[in-house]
N, C-alpha and C positions, 0 to 999 in steps of 0.2 A: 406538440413541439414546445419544445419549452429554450429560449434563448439566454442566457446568462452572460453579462460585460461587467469587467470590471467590480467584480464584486467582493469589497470588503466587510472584514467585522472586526471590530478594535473593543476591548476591554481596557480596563485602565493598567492592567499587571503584564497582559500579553496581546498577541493580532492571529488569529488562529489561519485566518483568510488576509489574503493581501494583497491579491490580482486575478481573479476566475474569472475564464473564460471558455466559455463553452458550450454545444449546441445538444440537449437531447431529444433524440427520436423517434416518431412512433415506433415503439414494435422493440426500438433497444434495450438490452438486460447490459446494466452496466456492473461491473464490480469495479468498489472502490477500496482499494488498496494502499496501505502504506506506516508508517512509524507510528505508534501514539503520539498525541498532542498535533496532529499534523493539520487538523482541521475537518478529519473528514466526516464525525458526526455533527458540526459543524455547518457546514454544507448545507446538510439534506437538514437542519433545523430552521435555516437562513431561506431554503425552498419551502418549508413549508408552513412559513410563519411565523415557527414559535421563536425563533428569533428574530428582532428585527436587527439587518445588516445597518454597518455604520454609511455607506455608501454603494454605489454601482446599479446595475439594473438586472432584473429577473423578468421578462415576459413570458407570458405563458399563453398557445393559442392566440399570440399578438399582443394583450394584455400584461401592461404593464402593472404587477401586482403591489410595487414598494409606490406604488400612486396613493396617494389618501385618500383620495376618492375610490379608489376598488372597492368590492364588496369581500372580506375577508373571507366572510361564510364561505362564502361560494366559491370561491376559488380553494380553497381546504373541501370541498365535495370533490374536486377533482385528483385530489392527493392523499392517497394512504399511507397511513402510517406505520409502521411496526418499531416497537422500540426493543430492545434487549428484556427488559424487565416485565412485558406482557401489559400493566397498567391496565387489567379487568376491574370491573366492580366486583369487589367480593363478597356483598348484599345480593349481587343478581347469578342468577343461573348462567349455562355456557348458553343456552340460548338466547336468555334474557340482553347479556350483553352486546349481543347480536340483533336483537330487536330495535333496543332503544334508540343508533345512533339513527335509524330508520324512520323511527316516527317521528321524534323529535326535528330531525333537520330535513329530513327527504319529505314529511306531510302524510306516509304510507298508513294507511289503516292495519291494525294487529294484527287482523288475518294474514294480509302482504307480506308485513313485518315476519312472519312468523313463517309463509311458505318460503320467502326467500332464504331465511336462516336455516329452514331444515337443509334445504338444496345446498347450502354451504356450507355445513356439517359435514354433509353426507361427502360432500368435495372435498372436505379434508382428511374423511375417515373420523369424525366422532360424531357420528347420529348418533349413536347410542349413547353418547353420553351427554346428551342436551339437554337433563334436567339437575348435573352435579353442578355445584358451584365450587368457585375456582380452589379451593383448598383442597378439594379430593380429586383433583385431577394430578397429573403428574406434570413437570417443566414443561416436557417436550408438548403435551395436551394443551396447558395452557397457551403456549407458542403459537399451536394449529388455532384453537380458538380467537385469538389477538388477529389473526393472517384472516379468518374469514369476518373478525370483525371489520377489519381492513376493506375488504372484498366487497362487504354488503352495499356500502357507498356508491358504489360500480367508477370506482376511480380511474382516470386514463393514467395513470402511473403511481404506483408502489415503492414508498418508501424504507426501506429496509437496515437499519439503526442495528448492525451485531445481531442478529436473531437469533445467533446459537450461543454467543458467549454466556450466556448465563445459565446455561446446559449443563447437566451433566455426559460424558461421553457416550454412552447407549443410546439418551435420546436425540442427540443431534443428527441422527440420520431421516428420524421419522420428519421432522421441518425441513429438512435437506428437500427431501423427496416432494413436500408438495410447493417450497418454490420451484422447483424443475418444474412440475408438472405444468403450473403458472406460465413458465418460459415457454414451454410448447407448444402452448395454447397463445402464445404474443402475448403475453401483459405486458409491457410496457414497464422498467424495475430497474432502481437503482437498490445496489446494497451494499453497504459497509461491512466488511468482513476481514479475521485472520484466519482465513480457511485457503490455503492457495490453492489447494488443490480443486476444492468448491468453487472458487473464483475463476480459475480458470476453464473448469467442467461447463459453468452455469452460464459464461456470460460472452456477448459478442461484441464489447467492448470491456476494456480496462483503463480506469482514473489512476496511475501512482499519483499521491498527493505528497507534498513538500517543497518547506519554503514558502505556504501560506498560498501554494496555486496548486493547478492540478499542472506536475510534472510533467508528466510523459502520458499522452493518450494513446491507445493502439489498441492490436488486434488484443488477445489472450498468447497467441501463437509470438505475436510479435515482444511483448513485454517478457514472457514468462523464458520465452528462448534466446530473443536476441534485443534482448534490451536495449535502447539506443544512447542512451544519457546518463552519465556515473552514479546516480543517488540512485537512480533505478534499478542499475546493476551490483549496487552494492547488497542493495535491501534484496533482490529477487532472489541474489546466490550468498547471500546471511553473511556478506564479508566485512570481513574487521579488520580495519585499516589503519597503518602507522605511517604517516611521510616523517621524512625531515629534510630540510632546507639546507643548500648550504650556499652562501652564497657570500664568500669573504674567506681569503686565506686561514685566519686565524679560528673557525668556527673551534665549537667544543666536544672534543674526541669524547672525556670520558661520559660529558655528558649523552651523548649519540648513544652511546652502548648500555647507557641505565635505561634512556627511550625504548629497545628494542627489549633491554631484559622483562620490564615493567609489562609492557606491551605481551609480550609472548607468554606472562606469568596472570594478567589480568582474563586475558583470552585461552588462557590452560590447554596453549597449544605443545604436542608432545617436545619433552626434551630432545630429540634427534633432531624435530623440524628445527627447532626451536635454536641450536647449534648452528643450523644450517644457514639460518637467515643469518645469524649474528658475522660467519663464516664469508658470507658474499659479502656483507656490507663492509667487511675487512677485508678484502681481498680486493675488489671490484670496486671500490667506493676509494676507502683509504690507501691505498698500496699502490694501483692504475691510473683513475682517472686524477683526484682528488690533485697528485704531484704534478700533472702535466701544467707545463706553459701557458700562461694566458689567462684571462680573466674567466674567475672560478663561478658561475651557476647551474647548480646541479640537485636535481632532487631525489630520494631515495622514498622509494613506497612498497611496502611490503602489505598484501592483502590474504588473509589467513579465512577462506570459507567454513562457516560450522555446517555447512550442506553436505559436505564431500570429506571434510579434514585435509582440504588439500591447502596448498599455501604457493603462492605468485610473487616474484620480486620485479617493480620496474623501474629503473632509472635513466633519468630526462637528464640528458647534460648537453650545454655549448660546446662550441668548438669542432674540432677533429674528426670525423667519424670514429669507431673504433671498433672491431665486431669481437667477442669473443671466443668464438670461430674458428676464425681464419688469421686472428694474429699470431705472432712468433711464438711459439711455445716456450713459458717459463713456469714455473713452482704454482704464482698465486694465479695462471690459467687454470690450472692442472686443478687446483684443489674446487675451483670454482665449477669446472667440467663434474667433478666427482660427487659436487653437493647439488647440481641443477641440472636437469634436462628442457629441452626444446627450448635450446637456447638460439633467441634472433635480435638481430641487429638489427635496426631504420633509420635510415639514413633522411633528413627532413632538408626543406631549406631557409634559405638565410633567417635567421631572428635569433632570438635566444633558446634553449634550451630544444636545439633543433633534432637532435642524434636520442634514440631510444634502444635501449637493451630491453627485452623480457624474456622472463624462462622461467616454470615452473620448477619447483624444489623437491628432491627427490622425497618419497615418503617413507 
């Protein structure tokens, strides 16, 4: 078990981490998920060491490890590592490097060293290449090799640092394959990955990280399908998003529409969609709501997925309800009906920006 509060890291330029909190479990395969810079090889640096955090607490098995008094050694026998980059010795053979972290830190005598390594070869599918060294192995080889140097420690949990980014596309399946097998068998695994579909296959928990904390914690089922919290849903269905504010009579028309052209021309979303949106926000924004009586706050958000190429327009305004629906039928309905379907109206209560439209854009 490993418990984590409150756990920062600060550099002097940036804060990658800036509030973790969270419990891991025997037996959990976590994938961590989320933006670059977001903090999440980060993290697993912070667990396992090689960085020291600026604040908070990490136990582990009750043991608190940011104590000075801890024993480091020993607590890193518990935690494996894998990084993106493999980090073999490239002096010693694929089994050599499998020996050494053995005798050196665990006390085993060569023999030991040496049966256990073959048995973790053979687990990953390279016995037979236990006396090449690491240059004439291929990425995906070196990977397996790094994973059961990993292993040989008999770690209660696996850290997993991109293990395939540094892959070519052929070999990422062969590493795929034996962390799964890993999973099967219970190890105990966190891994940093842009593999969703990996992430979501592999693991019985999901970290989105952002914002310097871990987001949104859930199932696979839960993140990957029904995301609960906006940065989650943005990232999971790859949406690129435009608000604008409006909130004062006199806002800036021509400016609004350089926003959406910029916006639709940066995200190379199609000219038709691209029409369409500009279309509602003139129609629905400028022409309906924007004129009516009463104190103006209203926000316009257009979200354009590169998942599906599909595109969502929603706009949050005070006041009135208004659906467009079942209002009067005039022109700038009509052309709004023609550019959007699954068009609905929510009606909220008292505060600001209480009444909600959405409707997807026709494609």
């Amino acid at each position: 078990m490993i418990e984590i509060r409150h756990l920062k890291k600060e550099y002097p330029s940036a804060t990658p981490l800036r509030d973790v909190n969270t419990d891991i479990r025997d037996g959990d395969v976590i994938a961590v998920i989320g933006p670059s810079g977001t903090g999440k090889s980060t993290l697993l640096r912070c667990i396992n060491l090689l960085e020291t955090p600026t604040s908070g607490s990490i136990r582990i098995d009750g043991e608190e490890i940011l104590d000075p008094a801890c024993d480091v050694n020993l607590i890193r026998r518990k935690l494996g590592m894998v990084f993106q980059s493999f980090n073999l010795f490239g002096h010693l053979t694929a089994i050599e490097n499998i020996m050494k972290p053995q005798m050196d830190l665990l006390g085993r005598s060569k023999q030991e060293a040496y049966d256990r390594a073959v048995e973790l070869l053979r687990r990953v599918g390279l016995v037979q290449s236990a006396l090449k060294y690491p240059d004439e192995l291929s990425g995906g080889q070196k990977q397996r090799v790094a994973i059961a140097r990993a292993l040989c420690m008999d770690p209660g949990i696996i850290l997993f640092d991109e293990p395939t980014s540094a892959l070519d596309p052929a070999m990422i399946g062969e590493v795929q394959a034996v962390i799964r097998d890993l999973a099967r068998a219970g190890k105990t695994m966190m891994i940093v990955t842009h593999e969703m579909s990996f992430a979501r296959s592999i693991s019985n928990r999901v970290f989105y990280m952002d914002n310097g904390e871990i987001y949104e914690d859930g199932t696979p089922e839960q993140i990957f399908t029904n995301p609960q919290r906006e940065l989650t849903r943005r990232f999971i269905y790859k949406l690129k998003v435009l608000e604008i504010e409006i909130e004062e009579a006199s806002f800036d028309v021509p400016g609004a529409y350089s926003q959406i052209a910029d916006y639709c021309a940066r995200n190379q979303i199609p000219p038709k969609t691209a029409m369409r949106i500009r279309l509602v926000f003139e129609e629905l924004v400028q022409q309906i709501l924007f004129p009516r009586p009463g104190e103006i706050s209203l926000r316009f958000r257009a979200e354009y997925s590169e998942a599906d190429e599909s595109a969502a327009i929603i706009v949050e305004f005070s006041g009135e309800p208004f659906d467009p629906e079942t209002d009067e039928t005039r022109l700038p309905l009509t052309m709004i009906r023609n550019a959007a379907i699954d068009i609905r109206s929510e009606t909220g209560r008292d505060g600001t920006r209480n009444n909600r439209i959405c409707m997807r854009i026709r494609s």
